[in-house]
TORLO-150864 format. One record per residue (C-alpha): residue number from 0; residue in one letter; x, y, z. Coordinates in Angstrom, 3 decimals, padded with zeros to 6 digits, always signed. Example, Ala and Ser with C-alpha at 12.3 -4.5 7.8 and 13.67 -1.06 7.14 Angstrom:
# TORLO-150864
+-----+-----+----------+----------+----------+
:   n : res :        x :        y :        z :
+-----+-----+----------+----------+----------+
:   0 :   A : +012.300 : -004.500 : +007.800 :
:   1 :   S : +013.670 : -001.060 : +007.140 :
+-----+-----+----------+----------+----------+
# end
This chain:
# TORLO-150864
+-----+-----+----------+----------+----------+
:   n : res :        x :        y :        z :
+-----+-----+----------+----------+----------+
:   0 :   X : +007.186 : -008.236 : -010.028 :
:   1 :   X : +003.836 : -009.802 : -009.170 :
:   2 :   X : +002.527 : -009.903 : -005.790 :
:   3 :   X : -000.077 : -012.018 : -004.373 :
:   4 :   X : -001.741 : -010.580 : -001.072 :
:   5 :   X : -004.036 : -012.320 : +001.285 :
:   6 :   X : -006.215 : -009.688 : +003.473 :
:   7 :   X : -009.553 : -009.657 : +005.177 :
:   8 :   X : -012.146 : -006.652 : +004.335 :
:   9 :   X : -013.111 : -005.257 : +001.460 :
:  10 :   X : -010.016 : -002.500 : +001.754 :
:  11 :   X : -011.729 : +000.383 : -000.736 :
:  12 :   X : -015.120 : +000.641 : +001.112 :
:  13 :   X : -013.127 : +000.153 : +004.621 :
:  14 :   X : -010.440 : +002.193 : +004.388 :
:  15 :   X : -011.931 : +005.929 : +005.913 :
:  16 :   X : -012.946 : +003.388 : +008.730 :
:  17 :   X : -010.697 : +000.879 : +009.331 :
:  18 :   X : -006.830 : +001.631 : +010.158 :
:  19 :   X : -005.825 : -002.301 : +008.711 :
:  20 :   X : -008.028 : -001.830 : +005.444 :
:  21 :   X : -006.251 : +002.029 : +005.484 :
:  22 :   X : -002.844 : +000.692 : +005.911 :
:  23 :   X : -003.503 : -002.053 : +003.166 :
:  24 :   X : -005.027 : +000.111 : +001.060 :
:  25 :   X : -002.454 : +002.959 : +000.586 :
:  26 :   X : -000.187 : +000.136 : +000.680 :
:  27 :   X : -000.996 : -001.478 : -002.204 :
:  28 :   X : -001.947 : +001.534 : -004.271 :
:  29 :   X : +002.031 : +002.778 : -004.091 :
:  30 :   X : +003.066 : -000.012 : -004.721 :
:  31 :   X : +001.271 : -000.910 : -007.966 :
:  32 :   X : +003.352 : +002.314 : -008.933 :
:  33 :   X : +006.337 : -000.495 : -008.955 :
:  34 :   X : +004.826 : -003.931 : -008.926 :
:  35 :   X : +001.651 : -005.778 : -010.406 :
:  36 :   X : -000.693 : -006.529 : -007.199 :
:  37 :   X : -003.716 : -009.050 : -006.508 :
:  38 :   X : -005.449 : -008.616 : -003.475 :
:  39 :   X : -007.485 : -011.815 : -002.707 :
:  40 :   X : -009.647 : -010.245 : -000.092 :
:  41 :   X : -011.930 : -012.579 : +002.023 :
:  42 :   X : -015.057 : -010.723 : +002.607 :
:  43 :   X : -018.369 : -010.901 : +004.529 :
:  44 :   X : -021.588 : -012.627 : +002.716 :
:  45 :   X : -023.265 : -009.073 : +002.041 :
:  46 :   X : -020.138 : -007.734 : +000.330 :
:  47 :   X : -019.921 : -006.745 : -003.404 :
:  48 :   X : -018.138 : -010.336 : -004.717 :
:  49 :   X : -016.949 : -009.015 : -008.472 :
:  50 :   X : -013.579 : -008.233 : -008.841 :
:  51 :   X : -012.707 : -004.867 : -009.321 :
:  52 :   X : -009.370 : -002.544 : -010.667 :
:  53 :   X : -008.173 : -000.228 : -008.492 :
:  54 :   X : -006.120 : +001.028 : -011.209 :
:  55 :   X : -004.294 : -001.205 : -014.016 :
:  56 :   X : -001.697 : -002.684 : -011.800 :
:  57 :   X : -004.072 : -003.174 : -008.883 :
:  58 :   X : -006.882 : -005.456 : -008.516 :
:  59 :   X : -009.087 : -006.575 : -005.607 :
:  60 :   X : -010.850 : -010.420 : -005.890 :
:  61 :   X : -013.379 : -010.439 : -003.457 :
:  62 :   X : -013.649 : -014.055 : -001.736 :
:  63 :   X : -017.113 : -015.109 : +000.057 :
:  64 :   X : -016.882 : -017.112 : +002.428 :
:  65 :   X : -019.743 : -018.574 : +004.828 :
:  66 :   X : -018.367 : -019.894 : +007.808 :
:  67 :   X : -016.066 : -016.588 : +008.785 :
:  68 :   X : -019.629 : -015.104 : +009.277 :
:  69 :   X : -021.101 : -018.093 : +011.580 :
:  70 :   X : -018.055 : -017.560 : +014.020 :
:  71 :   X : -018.286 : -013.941 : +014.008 :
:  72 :   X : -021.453 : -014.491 : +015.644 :
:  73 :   X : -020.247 : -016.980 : +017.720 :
:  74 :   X : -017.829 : -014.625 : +018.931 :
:  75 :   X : -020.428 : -011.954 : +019.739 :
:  76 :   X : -022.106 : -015.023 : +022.211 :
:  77 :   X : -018.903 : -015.418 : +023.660 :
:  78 :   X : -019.238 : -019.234 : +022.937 :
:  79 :   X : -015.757 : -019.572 : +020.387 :
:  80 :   X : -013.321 : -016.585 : +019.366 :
:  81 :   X : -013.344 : -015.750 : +015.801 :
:  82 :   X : -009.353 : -016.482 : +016.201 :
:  83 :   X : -010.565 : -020.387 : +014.449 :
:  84 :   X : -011.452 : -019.214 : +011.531 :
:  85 :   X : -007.347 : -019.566 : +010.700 :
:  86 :   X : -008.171 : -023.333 : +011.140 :
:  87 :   X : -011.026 : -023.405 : +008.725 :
:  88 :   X : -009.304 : -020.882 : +005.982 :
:  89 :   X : -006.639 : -024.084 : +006.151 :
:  90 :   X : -009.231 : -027.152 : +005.788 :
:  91 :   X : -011.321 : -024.962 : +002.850 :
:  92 :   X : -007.695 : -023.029 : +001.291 :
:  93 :   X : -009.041 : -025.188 : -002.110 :
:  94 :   X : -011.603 : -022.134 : -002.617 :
:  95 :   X : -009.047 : -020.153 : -003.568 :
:  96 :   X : -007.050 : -022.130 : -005.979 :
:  97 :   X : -008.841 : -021.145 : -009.120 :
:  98 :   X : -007.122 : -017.543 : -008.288 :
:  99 :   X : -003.696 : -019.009 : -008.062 :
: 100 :   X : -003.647 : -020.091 : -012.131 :
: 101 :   X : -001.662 : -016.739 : -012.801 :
: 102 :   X : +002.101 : -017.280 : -011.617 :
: 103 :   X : +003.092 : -014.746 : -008.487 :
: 104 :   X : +006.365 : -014.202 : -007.408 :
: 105 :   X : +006.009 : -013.102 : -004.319 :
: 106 :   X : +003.247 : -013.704 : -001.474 :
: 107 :   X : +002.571 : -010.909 : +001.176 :
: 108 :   X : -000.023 : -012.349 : +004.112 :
: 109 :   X : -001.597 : -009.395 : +005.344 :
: 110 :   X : -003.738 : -010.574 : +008.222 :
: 111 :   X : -002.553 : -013.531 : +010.338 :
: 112 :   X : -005.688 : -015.608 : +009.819 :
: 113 :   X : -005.561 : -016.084 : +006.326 :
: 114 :   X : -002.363 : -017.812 : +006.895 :
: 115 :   X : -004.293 : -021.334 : +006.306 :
: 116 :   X : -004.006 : -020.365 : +002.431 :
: 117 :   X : -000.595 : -021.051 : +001.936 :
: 118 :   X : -001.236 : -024.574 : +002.135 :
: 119 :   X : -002.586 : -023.530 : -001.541 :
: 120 :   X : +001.126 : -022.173 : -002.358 :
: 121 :   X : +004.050 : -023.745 : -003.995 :
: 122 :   X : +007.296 : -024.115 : -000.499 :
: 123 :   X : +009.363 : -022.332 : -002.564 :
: 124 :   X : +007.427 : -019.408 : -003.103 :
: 125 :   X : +008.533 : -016.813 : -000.661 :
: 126 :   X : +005.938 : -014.964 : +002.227 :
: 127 :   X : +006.008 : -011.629 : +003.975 :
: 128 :   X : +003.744 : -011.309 : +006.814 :
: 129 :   X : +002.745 : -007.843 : +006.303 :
: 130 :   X : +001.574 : -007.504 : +010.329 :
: 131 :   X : -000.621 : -004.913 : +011.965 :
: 132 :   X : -000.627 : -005.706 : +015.581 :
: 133 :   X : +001.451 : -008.614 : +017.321 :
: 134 :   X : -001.812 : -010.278 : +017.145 :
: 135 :   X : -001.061 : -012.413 : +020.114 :
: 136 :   X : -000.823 : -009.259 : +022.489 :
: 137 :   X : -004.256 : -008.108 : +020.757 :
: 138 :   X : -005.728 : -010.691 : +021.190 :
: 139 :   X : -004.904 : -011.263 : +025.005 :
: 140 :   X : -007.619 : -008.382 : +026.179 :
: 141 :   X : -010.278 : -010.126 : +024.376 :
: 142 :   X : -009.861 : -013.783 : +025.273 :
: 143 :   X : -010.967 : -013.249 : +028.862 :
: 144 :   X : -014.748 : -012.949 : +028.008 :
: 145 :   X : -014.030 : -016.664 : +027.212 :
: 146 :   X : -013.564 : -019.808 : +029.417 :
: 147 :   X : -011.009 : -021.418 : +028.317 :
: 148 :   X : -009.029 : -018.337 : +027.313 :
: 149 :   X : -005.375 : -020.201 : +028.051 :
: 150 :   X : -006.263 : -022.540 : +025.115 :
: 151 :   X : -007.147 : -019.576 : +022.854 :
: 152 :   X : -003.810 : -017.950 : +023.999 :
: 153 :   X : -001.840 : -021.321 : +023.227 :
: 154 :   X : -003.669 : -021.459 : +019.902 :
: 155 :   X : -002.853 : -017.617 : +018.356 :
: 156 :   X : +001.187 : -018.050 : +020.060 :
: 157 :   X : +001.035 : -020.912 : +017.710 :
: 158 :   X : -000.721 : -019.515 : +014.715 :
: 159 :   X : +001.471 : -016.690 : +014.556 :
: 160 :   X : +004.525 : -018.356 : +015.072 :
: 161 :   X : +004.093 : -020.673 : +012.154 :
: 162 :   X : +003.507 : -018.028 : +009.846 :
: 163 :   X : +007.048 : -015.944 : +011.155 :
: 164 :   X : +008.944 : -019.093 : +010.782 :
: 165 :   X : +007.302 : -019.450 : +006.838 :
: 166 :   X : +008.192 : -015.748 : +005.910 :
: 167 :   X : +011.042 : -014.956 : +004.628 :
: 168 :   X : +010.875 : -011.252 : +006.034 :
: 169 :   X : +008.213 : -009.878 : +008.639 :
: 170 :   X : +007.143 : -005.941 : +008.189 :
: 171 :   X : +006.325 : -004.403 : +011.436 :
: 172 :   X : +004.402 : -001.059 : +012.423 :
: 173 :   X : +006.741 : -000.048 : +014.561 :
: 174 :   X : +010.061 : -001.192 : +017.049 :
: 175 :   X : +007.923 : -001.690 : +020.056 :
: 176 :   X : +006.298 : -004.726 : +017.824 :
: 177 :   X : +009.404 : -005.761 : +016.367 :
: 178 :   X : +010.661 : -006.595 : +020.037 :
: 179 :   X : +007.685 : -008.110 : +021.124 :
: 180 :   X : +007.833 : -010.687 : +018.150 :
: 181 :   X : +011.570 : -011.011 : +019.031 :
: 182 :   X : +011.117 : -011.868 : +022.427 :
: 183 :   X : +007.850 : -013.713 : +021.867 :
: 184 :   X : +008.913 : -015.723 : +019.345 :
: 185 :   X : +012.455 : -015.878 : +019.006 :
: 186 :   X : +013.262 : -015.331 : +015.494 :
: 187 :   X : +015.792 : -013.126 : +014.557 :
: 188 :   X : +015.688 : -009.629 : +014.617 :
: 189 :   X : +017.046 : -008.957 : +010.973 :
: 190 :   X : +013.846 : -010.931 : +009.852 :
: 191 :   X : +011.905 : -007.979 : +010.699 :
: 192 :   X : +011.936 : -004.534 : +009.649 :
: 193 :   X : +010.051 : -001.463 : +010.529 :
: 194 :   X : +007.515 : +000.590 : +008.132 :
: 195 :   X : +005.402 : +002.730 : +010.138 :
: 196 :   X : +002.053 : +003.105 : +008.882 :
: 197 :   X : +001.954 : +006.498 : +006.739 :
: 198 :   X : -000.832 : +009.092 : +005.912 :
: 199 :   X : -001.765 : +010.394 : +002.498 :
: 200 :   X : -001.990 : +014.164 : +001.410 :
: 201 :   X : -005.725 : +013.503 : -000.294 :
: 202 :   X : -006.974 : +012.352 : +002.731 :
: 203 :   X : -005.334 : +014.674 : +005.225 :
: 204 :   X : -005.106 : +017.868 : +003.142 :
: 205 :   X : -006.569 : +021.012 : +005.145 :
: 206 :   X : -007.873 : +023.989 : +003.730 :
: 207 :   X : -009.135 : +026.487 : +007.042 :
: 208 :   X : -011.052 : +028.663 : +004.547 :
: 209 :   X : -014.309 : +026.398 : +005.373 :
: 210 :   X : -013.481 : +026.606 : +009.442 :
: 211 :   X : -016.632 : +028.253 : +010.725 :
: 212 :   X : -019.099 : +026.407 : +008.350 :
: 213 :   X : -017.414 : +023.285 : +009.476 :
: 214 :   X : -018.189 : +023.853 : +012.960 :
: 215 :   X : -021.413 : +024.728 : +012.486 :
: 216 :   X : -022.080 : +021.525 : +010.722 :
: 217 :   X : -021.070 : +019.544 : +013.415 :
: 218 :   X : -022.319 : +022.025 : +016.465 :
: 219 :   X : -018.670 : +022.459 : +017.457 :
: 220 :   X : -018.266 : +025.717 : +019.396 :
: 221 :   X : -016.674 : +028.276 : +016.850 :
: 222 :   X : -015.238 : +030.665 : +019.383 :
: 223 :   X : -013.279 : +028.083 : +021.503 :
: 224 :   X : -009.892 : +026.197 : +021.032 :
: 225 :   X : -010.437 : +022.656 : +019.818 :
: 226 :   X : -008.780 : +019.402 : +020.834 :
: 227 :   X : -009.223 : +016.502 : +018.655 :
: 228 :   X : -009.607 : +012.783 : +020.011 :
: 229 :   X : -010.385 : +009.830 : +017.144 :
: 230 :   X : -010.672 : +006.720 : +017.762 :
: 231 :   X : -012.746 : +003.021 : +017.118 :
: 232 :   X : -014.482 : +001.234 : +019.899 :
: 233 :   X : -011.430 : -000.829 : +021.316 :
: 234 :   X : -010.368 : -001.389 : +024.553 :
: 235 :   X : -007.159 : +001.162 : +024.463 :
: 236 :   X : -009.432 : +003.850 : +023.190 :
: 237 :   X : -011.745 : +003.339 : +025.760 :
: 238 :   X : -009.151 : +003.973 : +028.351 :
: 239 :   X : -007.779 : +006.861 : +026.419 :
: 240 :   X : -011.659 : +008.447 : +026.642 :
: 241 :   X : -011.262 : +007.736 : +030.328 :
: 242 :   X : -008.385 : +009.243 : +030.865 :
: 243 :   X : -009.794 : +012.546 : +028.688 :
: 244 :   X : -012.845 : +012.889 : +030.831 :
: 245 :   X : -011.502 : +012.124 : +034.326 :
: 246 :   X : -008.134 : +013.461 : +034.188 :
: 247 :   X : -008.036 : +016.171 : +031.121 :
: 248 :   X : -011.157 : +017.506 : +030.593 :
: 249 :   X : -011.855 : +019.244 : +034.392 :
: 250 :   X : -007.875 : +020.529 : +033.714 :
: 251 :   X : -008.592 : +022.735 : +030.796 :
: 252 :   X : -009.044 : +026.386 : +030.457 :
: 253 :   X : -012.488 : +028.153 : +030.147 :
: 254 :   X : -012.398 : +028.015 : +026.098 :
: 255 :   X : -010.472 : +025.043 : +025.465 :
: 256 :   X : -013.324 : +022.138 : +024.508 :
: 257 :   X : -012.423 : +018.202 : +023.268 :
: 258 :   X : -014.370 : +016.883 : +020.052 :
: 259 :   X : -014.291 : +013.050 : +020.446 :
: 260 :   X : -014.642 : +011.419 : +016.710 :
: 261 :   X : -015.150 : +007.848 : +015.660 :
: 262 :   X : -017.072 : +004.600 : +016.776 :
: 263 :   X : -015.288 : +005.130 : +020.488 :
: 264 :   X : -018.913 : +007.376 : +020.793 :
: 265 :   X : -020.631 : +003.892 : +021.218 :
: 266 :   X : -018.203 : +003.000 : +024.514 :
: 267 :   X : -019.234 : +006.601 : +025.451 :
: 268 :   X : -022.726 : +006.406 : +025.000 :
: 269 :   X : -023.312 : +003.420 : +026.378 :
: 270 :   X : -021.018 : +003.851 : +029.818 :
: 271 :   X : -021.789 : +007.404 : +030.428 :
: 272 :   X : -025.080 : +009.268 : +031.413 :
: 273 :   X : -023.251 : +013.251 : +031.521 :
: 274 :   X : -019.908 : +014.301 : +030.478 :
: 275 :   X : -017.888 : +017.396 : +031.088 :
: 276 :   X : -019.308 : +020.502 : +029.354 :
: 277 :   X : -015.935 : +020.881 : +027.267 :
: 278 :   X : -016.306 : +017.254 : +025.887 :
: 279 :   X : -018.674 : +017.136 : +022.898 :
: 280 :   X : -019.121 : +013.656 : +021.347 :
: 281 :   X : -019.393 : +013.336 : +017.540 :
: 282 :   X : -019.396 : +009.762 : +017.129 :
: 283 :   X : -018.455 : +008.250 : +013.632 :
: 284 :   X : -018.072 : +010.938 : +010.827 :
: 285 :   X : -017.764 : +010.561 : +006.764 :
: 286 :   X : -015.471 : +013.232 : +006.065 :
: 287 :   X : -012.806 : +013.464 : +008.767 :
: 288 :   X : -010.618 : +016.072 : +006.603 :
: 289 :   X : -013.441 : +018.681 : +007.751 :
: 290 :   X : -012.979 : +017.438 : +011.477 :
: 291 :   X : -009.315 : +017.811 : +011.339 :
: 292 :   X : -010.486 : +021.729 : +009.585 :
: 293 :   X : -012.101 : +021.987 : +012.678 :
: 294 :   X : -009.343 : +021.595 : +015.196 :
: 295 :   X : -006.621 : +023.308 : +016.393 :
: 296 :   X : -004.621 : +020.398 : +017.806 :
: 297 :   X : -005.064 : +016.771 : +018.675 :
: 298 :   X : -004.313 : +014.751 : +022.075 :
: 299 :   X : -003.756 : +010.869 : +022.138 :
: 300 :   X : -003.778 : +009.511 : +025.841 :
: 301 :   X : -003.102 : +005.983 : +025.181 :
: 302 :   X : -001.546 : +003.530 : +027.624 :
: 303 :   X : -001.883 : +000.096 : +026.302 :
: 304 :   X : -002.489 : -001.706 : +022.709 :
: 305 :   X : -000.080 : -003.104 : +020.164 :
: 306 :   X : +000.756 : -001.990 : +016.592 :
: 307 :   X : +000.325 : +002.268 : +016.565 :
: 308 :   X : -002.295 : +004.581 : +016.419 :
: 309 :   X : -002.966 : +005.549 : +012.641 :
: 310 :   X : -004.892 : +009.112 : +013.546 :
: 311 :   X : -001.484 : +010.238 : +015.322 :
: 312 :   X : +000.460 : +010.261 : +011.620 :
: 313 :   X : -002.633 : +011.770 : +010.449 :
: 314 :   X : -003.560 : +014.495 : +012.338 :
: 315 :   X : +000.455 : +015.237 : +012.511 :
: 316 :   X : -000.315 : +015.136 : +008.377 :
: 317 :   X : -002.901 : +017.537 : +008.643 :
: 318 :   X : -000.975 : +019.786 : +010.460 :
: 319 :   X : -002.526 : +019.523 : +013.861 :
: 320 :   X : +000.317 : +019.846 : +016.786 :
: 321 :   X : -000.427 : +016.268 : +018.990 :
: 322 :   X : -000.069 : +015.927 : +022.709 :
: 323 :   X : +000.609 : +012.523 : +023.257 :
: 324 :   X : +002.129 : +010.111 : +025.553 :
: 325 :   X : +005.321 : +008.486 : +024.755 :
: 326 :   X : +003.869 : +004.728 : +024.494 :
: 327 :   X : +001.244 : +006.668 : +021.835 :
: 328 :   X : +003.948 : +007.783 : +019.664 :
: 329 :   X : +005.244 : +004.395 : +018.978 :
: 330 :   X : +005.983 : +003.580 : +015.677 :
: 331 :   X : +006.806 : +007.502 : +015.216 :
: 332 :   X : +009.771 : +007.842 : +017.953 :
: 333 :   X : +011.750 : +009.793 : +015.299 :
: 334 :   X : +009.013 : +012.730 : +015.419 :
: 335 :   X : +009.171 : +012.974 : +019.686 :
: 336 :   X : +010.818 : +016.514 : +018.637 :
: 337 :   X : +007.922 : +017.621 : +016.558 :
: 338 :   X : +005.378 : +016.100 : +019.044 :
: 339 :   X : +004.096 : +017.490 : +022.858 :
: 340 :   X : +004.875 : +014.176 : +024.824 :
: 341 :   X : +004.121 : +014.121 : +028.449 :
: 342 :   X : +002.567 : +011.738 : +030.773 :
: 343 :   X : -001.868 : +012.129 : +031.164 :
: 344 :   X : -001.450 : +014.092 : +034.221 :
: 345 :   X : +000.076 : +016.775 : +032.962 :
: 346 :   X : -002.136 : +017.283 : +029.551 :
: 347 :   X : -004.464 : +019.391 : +030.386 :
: 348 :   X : -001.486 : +021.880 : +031.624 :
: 349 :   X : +000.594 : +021.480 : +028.365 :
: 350 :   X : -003.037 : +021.881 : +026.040 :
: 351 :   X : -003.773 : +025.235 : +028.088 :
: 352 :   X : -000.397 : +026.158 : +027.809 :
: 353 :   X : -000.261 : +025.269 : +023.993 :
: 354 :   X : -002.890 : +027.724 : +023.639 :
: 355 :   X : -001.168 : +030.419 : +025.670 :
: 356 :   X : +001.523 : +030.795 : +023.552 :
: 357 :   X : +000.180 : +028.921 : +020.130 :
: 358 :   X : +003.720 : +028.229 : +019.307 :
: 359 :   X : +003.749 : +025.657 : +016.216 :
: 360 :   X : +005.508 : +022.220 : +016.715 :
: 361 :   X : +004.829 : +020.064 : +013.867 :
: 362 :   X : +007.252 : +020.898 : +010.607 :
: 363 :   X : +005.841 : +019.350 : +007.311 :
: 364 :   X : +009.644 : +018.778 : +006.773 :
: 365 :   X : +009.593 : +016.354 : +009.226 :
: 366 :   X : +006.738 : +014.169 : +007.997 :
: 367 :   X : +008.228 : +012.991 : +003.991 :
: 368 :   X : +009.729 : +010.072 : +005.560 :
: 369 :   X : +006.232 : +009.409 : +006.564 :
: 370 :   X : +004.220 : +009.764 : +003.239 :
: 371 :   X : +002.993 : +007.133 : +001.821 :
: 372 :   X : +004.563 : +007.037 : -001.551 :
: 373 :   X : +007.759 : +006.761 : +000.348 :
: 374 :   X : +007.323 : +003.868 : +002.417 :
: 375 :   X : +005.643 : +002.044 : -000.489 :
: 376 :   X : +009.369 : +003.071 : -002.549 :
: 377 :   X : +010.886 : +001.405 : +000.370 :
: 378 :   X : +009.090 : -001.173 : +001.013 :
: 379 :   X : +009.162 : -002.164 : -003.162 :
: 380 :   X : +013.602 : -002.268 : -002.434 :
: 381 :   X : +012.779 : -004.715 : +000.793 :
: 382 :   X : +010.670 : -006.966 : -000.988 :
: 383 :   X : +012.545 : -006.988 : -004.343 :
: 384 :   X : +015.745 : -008.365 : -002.494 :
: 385 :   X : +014.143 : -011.233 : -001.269 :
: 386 :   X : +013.840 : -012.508 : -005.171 :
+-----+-----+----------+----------+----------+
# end
């Protein structure tokens, strides 16, 4: 079968930063196991623009576009979301029609605002919206830095609704999203089905041989226990990295210390002057398989969001035992048993505990359903029924 996907980002130089371009990435590499796959990617001005072969059933075309960069900016001067670019992808969809000479049988929209290309597609062609996030409830958070946020709600409720009512089946991240588009939107709930977002064994593979060289690298102490927090600079992170210094960090045990990982150090650096002594800050990292060498388990003390949090599948696929709450296990509700869920208040009492006793939790049994190569087999049936 050959699949057509619409993304945004240039997924191979993304992916060890971005959890969409990681998702769409891994993705599409399984699934060229099975299927011939052309990404049309629509990329920033500076990006490489020559199409490129993953491997010989899956390419990337790279497609530059100017006016996605002007409203980027316009959205960091809070004068017009970035949200309208959907509206100009529609109005300027004839860019991409030279790519559409090869016949596709199947077209998988992977980020909502590339939806104005299927105006270039035959009606009869079917869709999958591949979705993230229910963008509308990610959105919501950032649309009050702007005036007339009501409108900009209004516009993304209808955005996204158009493109569920043109898919022939909807892929969600996990069943909390899968009622939320349900309820928001009304379409029917065997529309949608769930495929969590998975982790890869050459990304999260662990050797401890390297343990003390890796902490010396990054200055983490080598004699104490080590919790792991990653995350990007987004508002549910930032609360997470509240609740870790106000409400876990002052709980722990002398020799228990928190690494914090990933572009979340920017929300830190810029909002705090001191932090705990058992917090240590390592901001964005190019190798995270050495951080996750590093640790002994992770903790993810998220409240709020949409979609799920990618580094809880990973550091669960590197082996590292997770403390988590229950809303930041979503998409993963069949691994509760394998997982340390309680509520924030009681964290730093389960981690010191944990450490007490350093009784395992996490059983690599437990994770094949959650390997990439087996959603992608999955996800190949799904999409081969709708032919």
């Amino acid at each position: 079968m050959k699949i057509l996907s619409f993304l945004n980002g240039d997924i191979q130089s993304l992916y060890g930063q971005d959890a969409a371009a990681k998702k769409n990435f891994y993705t599409y590499k399984c699934l060229s196991g099975f299927h011939d796959i052309t990404v049309l990617a629509n990329v920033p001005i500076k990006t490489r623009r020559e199409p490129f072969s993953v491997n010989e059933n899956f390419r990337i075309v790279p497609v530059c576009l100017y006016y996605p960069t002007l409203l980027f900016y316009l959205e960091k001067l809070k004068i017009l979301p970035s949200v309208f670019v959907c509206t100009l992808h529609r109005y300027f969809s004839f860019f991409i029609k030279k790519h559409l000479v090869a016949g596709y049988d199947l077209c998988v929209v992977d980020g909502f605002l590339l939806s104005g290309w299927l105006s270039q597609l035959p009606d009869k062609l079917p869709v999958v919206y591949a979705s993230h996030n229910v963008e509308y409830d990610w959105y919501i958070p950032k649309l009050r830095e702007f005036l007339a946020q009501k409108y900009f709600k209004n516009y993304i409720f209808k955005v996204e609704k158009k493109l569920i009512d043109r898919a022939a089946f909807v892929t969600a991240v996990s069943e909390h999203d899968k009622g939320r588009f349900v309820e928001l939107y009304g379409c029917e709930s065997s529309k949608i089905e769930t495929f969590p977002i998975g982790f890869s064994k050459e990304v999260t593979h662990v050797s401890h041989a390297d343990r003390t060289n890796i902490r010396g690298k990054y200055k983490i102490p080598k004699d104490n226990n080590i919790v792991l927090f990653c995350g990007s600079n987004f508002y549910s992170n930032q609360e997470g990295v509240d609740n870790i210094i106000y409400k876990i960090a002052p709980g722990l045990d002398a020799g228990n210390s928190i690494i914090i990982v990933g572009s979340i150090a920017k929300y830190i650096n810029s909002c705090y002057r001191s932090l705990p002594e058992n917090i240590h800050v390592l901001g964005f990292v190019d190798n995270i398989s050495e951080i996750y060498q590093a640790a002994d388990i992770a903790v993810n003390p998220i409240l709020t969001g949409s979609g799920t949090n990618v580094k809880t599948i990973e550091c669960l696929g590197a082996g590292l035992d997770l403390v988590s709450t229950a809303f930041g296990i979503r998409g993963y509700e069949a691994l509760r048993n394998n997982i340390l869920v309680c509520d924030v208040k009681d964290m730093a009492q389960v981690i010191n505990k944990y450490f007490l006793t350093k009784k395992r939790i996490i059983t690599s049994t437990a994770l094949i359903d959650y390997e990439w190569t087996t959603i992608a087999q999955r996800l190949s049936e799904r999409l081969i029924a709708l032919l």
